[in-house]
N, C-alpha and C positions, 0 to 999 in steps of 0.2 A: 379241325378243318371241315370234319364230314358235319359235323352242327353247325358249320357256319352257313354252308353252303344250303342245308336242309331249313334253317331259319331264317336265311335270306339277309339283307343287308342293315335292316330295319335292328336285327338284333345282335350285330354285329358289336356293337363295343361292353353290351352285356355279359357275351361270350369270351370276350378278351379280358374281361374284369374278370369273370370267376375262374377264369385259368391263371392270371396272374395272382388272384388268392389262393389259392391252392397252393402254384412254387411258390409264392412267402410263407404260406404254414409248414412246408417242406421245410422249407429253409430256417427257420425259426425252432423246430423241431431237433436238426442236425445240433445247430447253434447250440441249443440247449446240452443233448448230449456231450458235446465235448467239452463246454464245462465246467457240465458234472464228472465226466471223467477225470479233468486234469485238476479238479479241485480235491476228487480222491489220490491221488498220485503225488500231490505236493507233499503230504503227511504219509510218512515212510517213518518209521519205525528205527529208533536212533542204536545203531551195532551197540552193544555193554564192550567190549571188548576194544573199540577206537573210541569210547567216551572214558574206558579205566587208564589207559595210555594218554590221554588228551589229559586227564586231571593229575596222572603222576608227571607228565612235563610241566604245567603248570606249578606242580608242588616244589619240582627239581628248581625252577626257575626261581622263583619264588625267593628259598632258600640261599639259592644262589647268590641272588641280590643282595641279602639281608649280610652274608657270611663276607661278600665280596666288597656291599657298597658302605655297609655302617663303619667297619674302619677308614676305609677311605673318607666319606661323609666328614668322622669326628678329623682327621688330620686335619681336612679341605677348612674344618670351621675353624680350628685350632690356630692352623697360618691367618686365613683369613681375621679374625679376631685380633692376631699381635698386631699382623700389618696394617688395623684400622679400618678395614671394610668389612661389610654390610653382610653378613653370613646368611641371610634370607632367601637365596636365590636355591639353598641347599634345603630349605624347608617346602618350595616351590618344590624342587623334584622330588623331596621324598613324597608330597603328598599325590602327585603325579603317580607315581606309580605305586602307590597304595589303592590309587584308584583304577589305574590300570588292571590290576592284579583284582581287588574287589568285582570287578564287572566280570573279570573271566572266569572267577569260582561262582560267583551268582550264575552265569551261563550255565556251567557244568555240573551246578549243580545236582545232588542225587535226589529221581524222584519218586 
């Protein structure tokens, strides 16, 4: 305000320009640090200890499936097949969740 008044009116929106460049360099400044900050922040550092628990429930599950659903699977085809229908729908899930389970060992993978 003491430069406006000291340069008179004449240079009045000179004045108003380079103080509003100034807060956008402010501003654009801040902008940037935070960021940078929050793009160092997203990458954190994965616990071994909730990734060795994550991969043996996967493993349990896993097993589980195979112990629980391949007998059930071969009956399910077994009926299906005497009683003349289409046992396909049993090849749809098994590969559902071979592919389920693929993507979650791919995730967990060790690196």
């Amino acid at each position: 305000m003491e430069v406006h008044r000291e340069l008179g009116p004449d240079y009045g929106d000179a004045v108003v320009e380079s103080f509003l460049a100034k807060i956008d360099k402010h501003i654009e400044e801040r902008v940037e640090q935070r960021l940078a900050s929050a793009r160092r922040l997203s990458r954190r550092p994965i616990d071994p200890a909730r990734l060795s628990k994550y991969r043996t429930a996967l493993t349990g599950a896993a097993i589980g499936a195979v112990v629980a659903g391949a007998p059930l699977s071969f009956a399910a085809w077994w009926v299906l097949k005497d009683a003349g229908g289409n046992p396909a729908p049993l090849v749809v899930i098994w590969v559902v969740l071979l592919a389920v389970y693929g993507l979650a060992a791919y995730r967990l993978r060790r690196r």
